[in-house]
N, C-alpha and C positions, 0 to 999 in steps of 0.2 A: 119537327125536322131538326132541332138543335139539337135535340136530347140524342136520335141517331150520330147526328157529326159528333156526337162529346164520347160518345160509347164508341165509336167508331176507330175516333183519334186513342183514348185507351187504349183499345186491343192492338193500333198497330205500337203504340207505343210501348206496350207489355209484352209483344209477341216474342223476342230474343230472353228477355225475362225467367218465360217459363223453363229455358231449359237447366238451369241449375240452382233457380229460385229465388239469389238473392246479384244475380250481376247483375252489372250496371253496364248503362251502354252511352249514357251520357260525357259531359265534359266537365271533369273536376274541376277544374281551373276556373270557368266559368260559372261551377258549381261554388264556389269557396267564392265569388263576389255577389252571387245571389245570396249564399248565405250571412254572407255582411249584410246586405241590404234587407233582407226582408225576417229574417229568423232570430239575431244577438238580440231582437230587446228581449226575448221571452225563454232563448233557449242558451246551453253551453254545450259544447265536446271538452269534457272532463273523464282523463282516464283512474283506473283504479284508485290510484294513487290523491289522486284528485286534482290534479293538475291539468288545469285549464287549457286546452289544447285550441280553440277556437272558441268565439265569444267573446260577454263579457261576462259578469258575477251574474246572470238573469237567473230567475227562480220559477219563474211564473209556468215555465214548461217544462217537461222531464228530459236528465241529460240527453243527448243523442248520440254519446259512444258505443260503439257496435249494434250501430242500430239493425244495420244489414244482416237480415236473417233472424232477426231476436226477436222473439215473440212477444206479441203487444201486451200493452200493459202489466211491464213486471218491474219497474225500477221501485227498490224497494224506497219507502217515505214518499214516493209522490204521491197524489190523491187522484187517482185517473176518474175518469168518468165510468157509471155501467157498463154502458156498453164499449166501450175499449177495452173494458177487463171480461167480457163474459167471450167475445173474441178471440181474446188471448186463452181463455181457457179454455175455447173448442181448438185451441191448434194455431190460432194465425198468428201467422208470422208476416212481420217486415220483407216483404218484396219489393223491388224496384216497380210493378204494376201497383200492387198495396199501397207505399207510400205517394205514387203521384196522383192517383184517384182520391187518397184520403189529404192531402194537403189542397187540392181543388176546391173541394167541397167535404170536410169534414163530416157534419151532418146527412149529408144525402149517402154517403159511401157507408156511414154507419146502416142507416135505416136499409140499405139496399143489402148489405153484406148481412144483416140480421133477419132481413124479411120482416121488420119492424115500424111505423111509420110514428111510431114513440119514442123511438132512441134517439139519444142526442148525446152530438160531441161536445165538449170543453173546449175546443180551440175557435177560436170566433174566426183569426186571420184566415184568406185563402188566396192562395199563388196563384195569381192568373193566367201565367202561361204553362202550357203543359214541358215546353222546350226548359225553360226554368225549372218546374220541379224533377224533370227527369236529369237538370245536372245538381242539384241540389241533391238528389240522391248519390248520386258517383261519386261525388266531393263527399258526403257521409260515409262512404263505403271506403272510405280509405282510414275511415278512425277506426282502431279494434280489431279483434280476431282476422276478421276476413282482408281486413287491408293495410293490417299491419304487416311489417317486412322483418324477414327472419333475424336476430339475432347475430352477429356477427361472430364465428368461435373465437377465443382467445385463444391466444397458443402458451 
């Protein structure tokens, strides 16, 4: 019966998701105090440049700028696990359904998304509330391409 309500609360949680892949429909705000809390020991939003945009120095996890939309495991020097890079190499990409399935349970969205029940994730932490990680994504979706703001012209 769990495994229905957890599958359940995904799809409604994804369902606005699919339609352009990587929105977010979460709460930034609230997304950026969950990410103080539960993601700076392990991770930073550092842009091109390398400037630390959220976090702190952490190493242990790969940056998360422009995560939204950017296909899994490709930050170049990190050491991803297999199965996050064989993922990223059939296509998948960071969706707002993707990352809050795979920040829940790591391991089981691997083996499930592979059809594998050998795969395993590198990330041991999991967000326990689904409400959390879907604002943890919307707060991410504002670093990078997708939620960066345009440029202002000079005149």
């Amino acid at each position: 019966m769990s495994k229905f309500i957890y599958a359940a609360a995904i799809t409604l949680l994804a369902a606005p998701a699919f339609a352009d892949g990587h929105s977010a429909t979460g709460d930034a705000a609230a997304g950026e105090q969950q990410f103080d809390r539960q993601c700076v020991a392990c991770h930073i939003v550092a842009d091109a440049d390398g400037e630390v945009l959220a976090g702190r120095n952490a190493s242990t996890g790969p940056n998360l700028y422009d995560l939204a939309g950017r296909q899994l495991g490709v930050i170049e020097d990190f050491r991803y696990g297999d199965a996050i890079v064989e993922l990223g190499e059939a296509g998948q990409a960071w969706t707002e359904a993707a990352f809050v399935a795979y920040v829940q349970d790591p391991t089981g969205w691997l083996r499930a998304e592979l059809d594998d029940n050998r795969a395993r994730g590198k990330m041991a932490y999991r967000v326990r509330d689904a409400q959390d990680a879907v604002d943890i994504y919307a707060y991410l979706a504002t670093f990078g391409a997708i939620g960066e703001e345009p440029e202002a012209e000079s005149n």
